[in-house]
N, C-alpha and C positions, 0 to 999 in steps of 0.2 A: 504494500500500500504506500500511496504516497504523501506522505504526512505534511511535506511544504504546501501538497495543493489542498489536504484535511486543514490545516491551521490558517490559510488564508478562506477558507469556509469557515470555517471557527469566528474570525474576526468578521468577516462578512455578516453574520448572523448575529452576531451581540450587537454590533452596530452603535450605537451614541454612547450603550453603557460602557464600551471597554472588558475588557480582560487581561488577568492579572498574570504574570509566569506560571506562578504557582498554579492558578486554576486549569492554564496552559498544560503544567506539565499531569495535572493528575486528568484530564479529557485525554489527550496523546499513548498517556498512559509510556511518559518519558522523562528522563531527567529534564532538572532546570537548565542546567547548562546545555543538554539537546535543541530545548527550547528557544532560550538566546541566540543557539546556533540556528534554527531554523528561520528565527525572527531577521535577522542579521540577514541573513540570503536572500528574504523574503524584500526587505527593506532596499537592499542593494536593488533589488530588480525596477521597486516601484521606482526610485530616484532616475530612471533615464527619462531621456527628454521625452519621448513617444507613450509614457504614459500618464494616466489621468489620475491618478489614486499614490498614495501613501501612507506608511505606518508611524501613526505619534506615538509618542508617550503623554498622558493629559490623566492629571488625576489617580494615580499610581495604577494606569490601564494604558491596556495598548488597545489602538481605534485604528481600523482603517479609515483615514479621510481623503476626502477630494484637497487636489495643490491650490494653497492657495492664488498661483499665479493665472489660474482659469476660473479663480471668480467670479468677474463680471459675466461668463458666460453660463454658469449656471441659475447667476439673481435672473439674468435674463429668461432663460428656461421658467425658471418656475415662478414671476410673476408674468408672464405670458402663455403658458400654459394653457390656461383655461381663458375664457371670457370673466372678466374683473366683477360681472354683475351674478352671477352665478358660482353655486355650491354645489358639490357634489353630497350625495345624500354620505358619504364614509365622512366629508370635511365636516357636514353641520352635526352629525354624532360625536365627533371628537370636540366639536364647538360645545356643544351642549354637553358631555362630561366636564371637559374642564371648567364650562363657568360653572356647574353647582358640584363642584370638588376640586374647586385652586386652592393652594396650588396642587398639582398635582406629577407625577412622573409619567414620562412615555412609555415603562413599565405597567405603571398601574391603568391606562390609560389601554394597555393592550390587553390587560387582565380582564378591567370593563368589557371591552366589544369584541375578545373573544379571535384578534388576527391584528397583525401586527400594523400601526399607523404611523412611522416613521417616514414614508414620503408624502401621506398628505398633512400631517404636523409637520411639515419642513416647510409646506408649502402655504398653510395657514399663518408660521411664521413670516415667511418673505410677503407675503399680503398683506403683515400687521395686524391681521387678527391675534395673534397669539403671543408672545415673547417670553423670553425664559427670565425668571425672577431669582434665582439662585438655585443653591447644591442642596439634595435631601439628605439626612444623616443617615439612609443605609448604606447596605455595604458597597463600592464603586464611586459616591456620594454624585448618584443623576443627576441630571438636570429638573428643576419643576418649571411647570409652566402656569402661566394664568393668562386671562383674557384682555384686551389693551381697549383705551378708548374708542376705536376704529372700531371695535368688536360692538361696544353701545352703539357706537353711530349707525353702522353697519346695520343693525336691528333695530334702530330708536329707540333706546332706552338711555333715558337721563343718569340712572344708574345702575349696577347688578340688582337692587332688590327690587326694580323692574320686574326683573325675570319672572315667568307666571312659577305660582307656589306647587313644586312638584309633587306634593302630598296628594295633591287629587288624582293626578295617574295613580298611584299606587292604590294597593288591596286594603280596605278597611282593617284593623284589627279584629272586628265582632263578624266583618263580611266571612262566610264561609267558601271556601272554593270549592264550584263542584267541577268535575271531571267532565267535558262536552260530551262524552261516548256515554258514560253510565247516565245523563241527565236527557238525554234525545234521544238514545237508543234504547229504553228499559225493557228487559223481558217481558213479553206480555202472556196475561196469565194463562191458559189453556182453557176451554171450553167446552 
């Protein structure tokens, strides 16, 4: 197997949170110093001129990131993207997490909806709906995010307690739930 092309999938897959040697070497299921050595090869590669991606250090993790020196061509990408009056229904779910649970993590954030939202949270950042407000104190220490005034504007709301009171979507406490099958399908008695 080939472990430099498993550990730049490793990093591909953590993606913002980083990962650590350590965590490195016990996935690999390899020494720490294998690890550095893979890291180190790996790094060599990204740094030639013909590629688009590198390996940081940020945060006591290693990240694959885009060089900074193609920047503008990605803000470009992804606030042109889409048309600027339009939401994609993944953008307004991750919207509507993080304004009634900021700050929040792109972690918890994936936990909520169940599939990873890392490029369209990238993308609601470069629109301004979104921005990162600092580090959370788990392990990796993420980034959190919360909602910006563009986000009110955005929705007309003067402020977050704007936002309609999400208690009414939910299930009463006294409300009983019944199952649609056993409540519309009931055996019927014999005759």
């Amino acid at each position: 197997m080939n472990l430099l092309g498993v550990l730049e999938g490793v990093l591909f897959v953590v993606g913002d949170e980083g990962i650590t040697i350590e965590e490195m070497s016990r996935i690999l299921e390899v020494s720490k110093d294998e690890v550095k050595k893979y890291l180190l090869e790996l790094k060599e590669s990204y740094e030639k001129e013909d590629r688009g991606l590198r390996i940081r250090y940020l945060g006591d993790s290693f990240k694959l990131t885009t060089k900074e020196e193609h920047r503008s061509f990605y803000q470009k990408f992804l606030t042109n993207a889409t048309d600027h009056h339009t939401l994609s229904n993944s953008a307004l779910e991750i919207l509507a997490i993080i304004a009634y649970h900021e700050p929040i993590t792109r972690v918890e954030i994936d936990e909520l909806r169940g599939i990873n939202s890392t490029f369209t949270l990238r993308k609601l950042v470069a629109k301004g709906l979104v921005k990162e407000c600092g580090k959370s104190d788990l392990p990796g220490r993420p980034n959190l995010y919360r909602t910006t005034k563009e986000f009110l504007d955005y929705f007309g709301l003067a402020t977050k307690e704007d936002l309609p009171d999400i208690s009414q979507f939910l299930p009463k406490e006294n409300e009983e739930e019944t199952e649609l099958f056993t409540s519309i399908y009931k055996e019927q008695p014999k005759t």
